[in-house]
N, C-alpha and C positions, 0 to 999 in steps of 0.2 A: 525517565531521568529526573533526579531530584538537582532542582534548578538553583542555588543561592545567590543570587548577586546583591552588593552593595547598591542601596538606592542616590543618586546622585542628579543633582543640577545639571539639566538639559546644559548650564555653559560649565561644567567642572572639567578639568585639563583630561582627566581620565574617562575615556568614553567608553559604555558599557561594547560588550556582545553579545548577541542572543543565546540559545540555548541549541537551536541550530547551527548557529557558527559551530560551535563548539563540538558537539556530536558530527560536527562536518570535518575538523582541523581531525580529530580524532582519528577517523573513517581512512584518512589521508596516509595517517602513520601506522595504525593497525590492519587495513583495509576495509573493504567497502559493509562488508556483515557486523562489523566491532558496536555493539552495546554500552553508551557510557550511563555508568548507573547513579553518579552524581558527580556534582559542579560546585567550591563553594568558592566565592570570591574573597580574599584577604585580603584585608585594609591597613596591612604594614608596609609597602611600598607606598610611593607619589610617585612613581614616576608612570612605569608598565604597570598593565591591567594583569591578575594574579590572582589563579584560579588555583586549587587544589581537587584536579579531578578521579573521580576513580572509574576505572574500566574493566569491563566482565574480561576473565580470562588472567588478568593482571594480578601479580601478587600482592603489592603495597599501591595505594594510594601514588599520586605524581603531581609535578608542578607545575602548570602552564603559565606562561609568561608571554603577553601581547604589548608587543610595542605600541606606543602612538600612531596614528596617522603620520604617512611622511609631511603633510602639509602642516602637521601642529608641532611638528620638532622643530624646537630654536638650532640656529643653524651653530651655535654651540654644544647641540646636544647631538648635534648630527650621528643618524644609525647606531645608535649606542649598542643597540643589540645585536649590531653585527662586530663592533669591537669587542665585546666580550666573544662572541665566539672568536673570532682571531688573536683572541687572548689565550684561549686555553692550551694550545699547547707550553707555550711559557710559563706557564702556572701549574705545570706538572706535581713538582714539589710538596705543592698543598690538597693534589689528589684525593689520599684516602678526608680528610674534611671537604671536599668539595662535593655539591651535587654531581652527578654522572649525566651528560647529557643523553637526553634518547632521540631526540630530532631539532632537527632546526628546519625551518622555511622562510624562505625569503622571496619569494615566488609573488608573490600575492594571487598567484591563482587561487585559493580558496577562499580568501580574507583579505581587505587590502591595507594589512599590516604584517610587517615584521613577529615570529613567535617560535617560541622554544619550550621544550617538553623535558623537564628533566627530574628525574628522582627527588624523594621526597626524603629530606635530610632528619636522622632523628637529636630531638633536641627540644628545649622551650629559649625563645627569641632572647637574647642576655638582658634588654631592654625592661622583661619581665622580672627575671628571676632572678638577677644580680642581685637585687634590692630586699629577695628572702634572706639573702645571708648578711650577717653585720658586716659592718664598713673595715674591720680591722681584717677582713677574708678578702674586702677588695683588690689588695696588689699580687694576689696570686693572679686574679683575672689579668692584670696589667702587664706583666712578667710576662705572660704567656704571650699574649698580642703582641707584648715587644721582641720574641722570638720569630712569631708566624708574618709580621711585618719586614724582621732583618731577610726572613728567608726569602721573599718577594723583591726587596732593595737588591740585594746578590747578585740577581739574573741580568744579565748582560744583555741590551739590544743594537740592532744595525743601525738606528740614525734617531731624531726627536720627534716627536709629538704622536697623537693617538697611536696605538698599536696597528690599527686598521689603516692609518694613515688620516691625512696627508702626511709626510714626512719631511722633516728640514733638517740640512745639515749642519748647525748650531742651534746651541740652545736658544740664543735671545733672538732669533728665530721662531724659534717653536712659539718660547713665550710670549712675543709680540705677537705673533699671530692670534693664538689662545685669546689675548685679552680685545683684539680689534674684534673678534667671533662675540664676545660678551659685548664688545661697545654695539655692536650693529644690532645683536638679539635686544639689549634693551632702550636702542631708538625705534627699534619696531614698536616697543611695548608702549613708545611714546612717555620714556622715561629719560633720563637725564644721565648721557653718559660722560662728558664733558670731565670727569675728574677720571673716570679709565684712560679715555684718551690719551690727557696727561700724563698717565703712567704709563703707555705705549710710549711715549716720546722719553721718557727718560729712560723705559728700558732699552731702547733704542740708540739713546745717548750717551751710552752708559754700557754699550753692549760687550765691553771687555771683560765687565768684572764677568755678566752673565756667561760671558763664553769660556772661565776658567772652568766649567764643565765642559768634560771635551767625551765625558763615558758616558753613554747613555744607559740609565738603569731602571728597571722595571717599576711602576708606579703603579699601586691597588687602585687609588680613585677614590674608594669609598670604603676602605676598609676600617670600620670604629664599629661603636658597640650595640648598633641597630645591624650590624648586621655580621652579627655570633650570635651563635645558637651555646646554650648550657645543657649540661649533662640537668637530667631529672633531679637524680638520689645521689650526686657528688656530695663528700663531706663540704668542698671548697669550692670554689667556680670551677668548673672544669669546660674550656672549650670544645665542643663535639662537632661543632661545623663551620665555615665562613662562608659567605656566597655573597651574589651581587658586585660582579667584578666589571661592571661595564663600561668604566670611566676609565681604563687603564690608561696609561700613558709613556710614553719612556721615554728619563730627565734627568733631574736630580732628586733624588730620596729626599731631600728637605724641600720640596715642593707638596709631597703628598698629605694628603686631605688628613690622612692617619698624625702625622707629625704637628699640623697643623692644630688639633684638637689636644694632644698630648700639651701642647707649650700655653694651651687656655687657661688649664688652673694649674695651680701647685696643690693637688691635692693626691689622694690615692692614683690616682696615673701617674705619678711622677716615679714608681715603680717600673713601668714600661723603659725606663733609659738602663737598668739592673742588666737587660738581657741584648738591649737592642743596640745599648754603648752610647759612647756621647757626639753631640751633636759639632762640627764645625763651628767656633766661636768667634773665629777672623771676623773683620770689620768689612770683609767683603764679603763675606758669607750672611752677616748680620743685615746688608744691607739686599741682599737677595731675599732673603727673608721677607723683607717688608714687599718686598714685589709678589713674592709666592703670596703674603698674604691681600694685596688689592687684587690679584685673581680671584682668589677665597670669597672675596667682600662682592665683588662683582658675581660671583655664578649663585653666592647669595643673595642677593637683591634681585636677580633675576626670579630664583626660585619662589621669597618670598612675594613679591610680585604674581605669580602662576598661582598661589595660592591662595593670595587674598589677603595677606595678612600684608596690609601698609605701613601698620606702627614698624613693621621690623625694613621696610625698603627706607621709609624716613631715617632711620637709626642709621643703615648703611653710608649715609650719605657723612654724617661727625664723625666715624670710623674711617674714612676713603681720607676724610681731610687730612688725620691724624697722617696716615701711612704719605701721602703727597707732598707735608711737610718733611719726612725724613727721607724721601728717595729722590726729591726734584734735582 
């Protein structure tokens, strides 16, 4: 077996596997004679460990995808990879662009992490190869996401928060909860959650306007431009794949991470509103907004924080203030 792994810091959030492991996980899904004839780690995720392995007898290459230890997930991050798989059947729709799952375990009998095996999508990451084509080709890319984003907002769920669950039967509900999950993940980190807080208590004080969502609608999570896949030899952006649906949630469409990036700049994104329509501009809406976005701010500073990069947990903190002033 030809072994690749990323080399990393004995304390980096993502912890390797062996090459046993892996020819183990394998053996699991193919059975016990299965030959895996390479392994190579890809270092476009932070979150799962993210192999692309190939196996005798198989016809393409595939994706293995290893969760964290349960004991290093922030309990905001909780079993992500199991909300994605109890995501998929809601996310039908987006099918033919979706990887094809080939297994899931949750067992830990083999490994004792969460991991899924799924198709190997063809494409190059948009992250790459957006940036071959001129900028004046960019709002086709944006058009299209504002299409494959409406088609996810659409889908109708039974009640709020993760897909997997827990489930709350209001929204500021959900979102209270959501954000005390990020106050607690980042007093663990021995970071300063005292301005989330605040914004619990006012979504809390405040839980009328959040509760004028009464439909709970399907939420990507992470659906932006890390993680589309591009057509090779398209004349124009052409999307070929989406994947990385783990964060799902079901809310309000103007909470999602996608919407959220879309209203950062006024720039070629602003093409994504052409397909996807325009946003709620009410004064209640506006001010939900600003709560959607001190989530944002919070699982950001989280994140940065897991990574190392301090300059950017410092930054969140003049960012939390701005949104504290308009929602107290």
């Amino acid at each position: 077996m030809e072994y690749r792994p990323i080399p990393r810091m004995p304390e980096a959030f993502q912890q390797p596997v062996t090459a046993d492991e892996i020819e183990a996980i394998c053996r699991r899904i193919f059975g016990p004679h299965t030959a895996v004839l390479s392994a190579t780690e890809l270092g476009t995720g932070m979150y799962n460990t993210t192999f692309e392995v190939t196996v005798a007898g198989q016809e393409r290459p595939m994706i293995l995808r290893i969760a964290p230890e349960p004991g290093r997930q922030f309990t905001s991050e909780r079993a992500l990879m199991r909300n994605e798989y109890a995501s998929l059947p809601y996310l039908a729709e987006l099918a033919p662009l979706m990887p094809r799952l080939i297994a899931a375990d949750f067992t830990h009998e083999v490994i004792g992490r969460d991991y899924m095996l799924q198709t190997l999508l063809d494409g190059i990451p948009a992250t790459e190869h957006l940036r071959a084509y001129p900028r004046s080709m960019w709002p086709v890319f944006y058009r299209r996401l504002g299409e494959i984003a409406r088609r996810v907002h659409t889908v109708r769920g039974p009640s709020f928060g993760p897909v997997a669950g827990p489930a709350y039967g209001t929204w500021s509900k959900a979102v209270a909860a959501s954000l005390e999950d990020i106050a607690t993940d980042l007093e663990g980190a021995d970071l300063d959650a005292a301005d989330v807080r605040k914004v619990v208590a006012a979504a809390l004080r405040h839980r009328t306007v959040l509760d004028e969502i009464t439909e709970p609608r399907l939420l990507g999570g992470d659906l932006w431009v890390p993680n589309a896949l591009l057509d090779h030899d398209a004349p124009e952006p052409t999307i070929t794949g989406v994947y990385d649906f783990d964060r799902t949630w079901w809310g309000d469409p103007a909470a999602d991470w996608t919407i959220r990036m879309v209203m950062a700049k006024s720039d070629e994104r602003q093409a994504f509103w052409e397909t996807y329509g325009p946003l709620d501009q009410s004064e209640d809406a506006r001010w939900r907004q600003k709560v959607y976005e001190a989530r944002h701010l919070g699982a950001l500073r989280l994140e940065r924080h897991r990574l190392g990069n301090q300059e950017g947990v410092r930054a969140s903190y003049d960012s939390m203030a701005d949104i504290l002033a308009a929602v107290s």
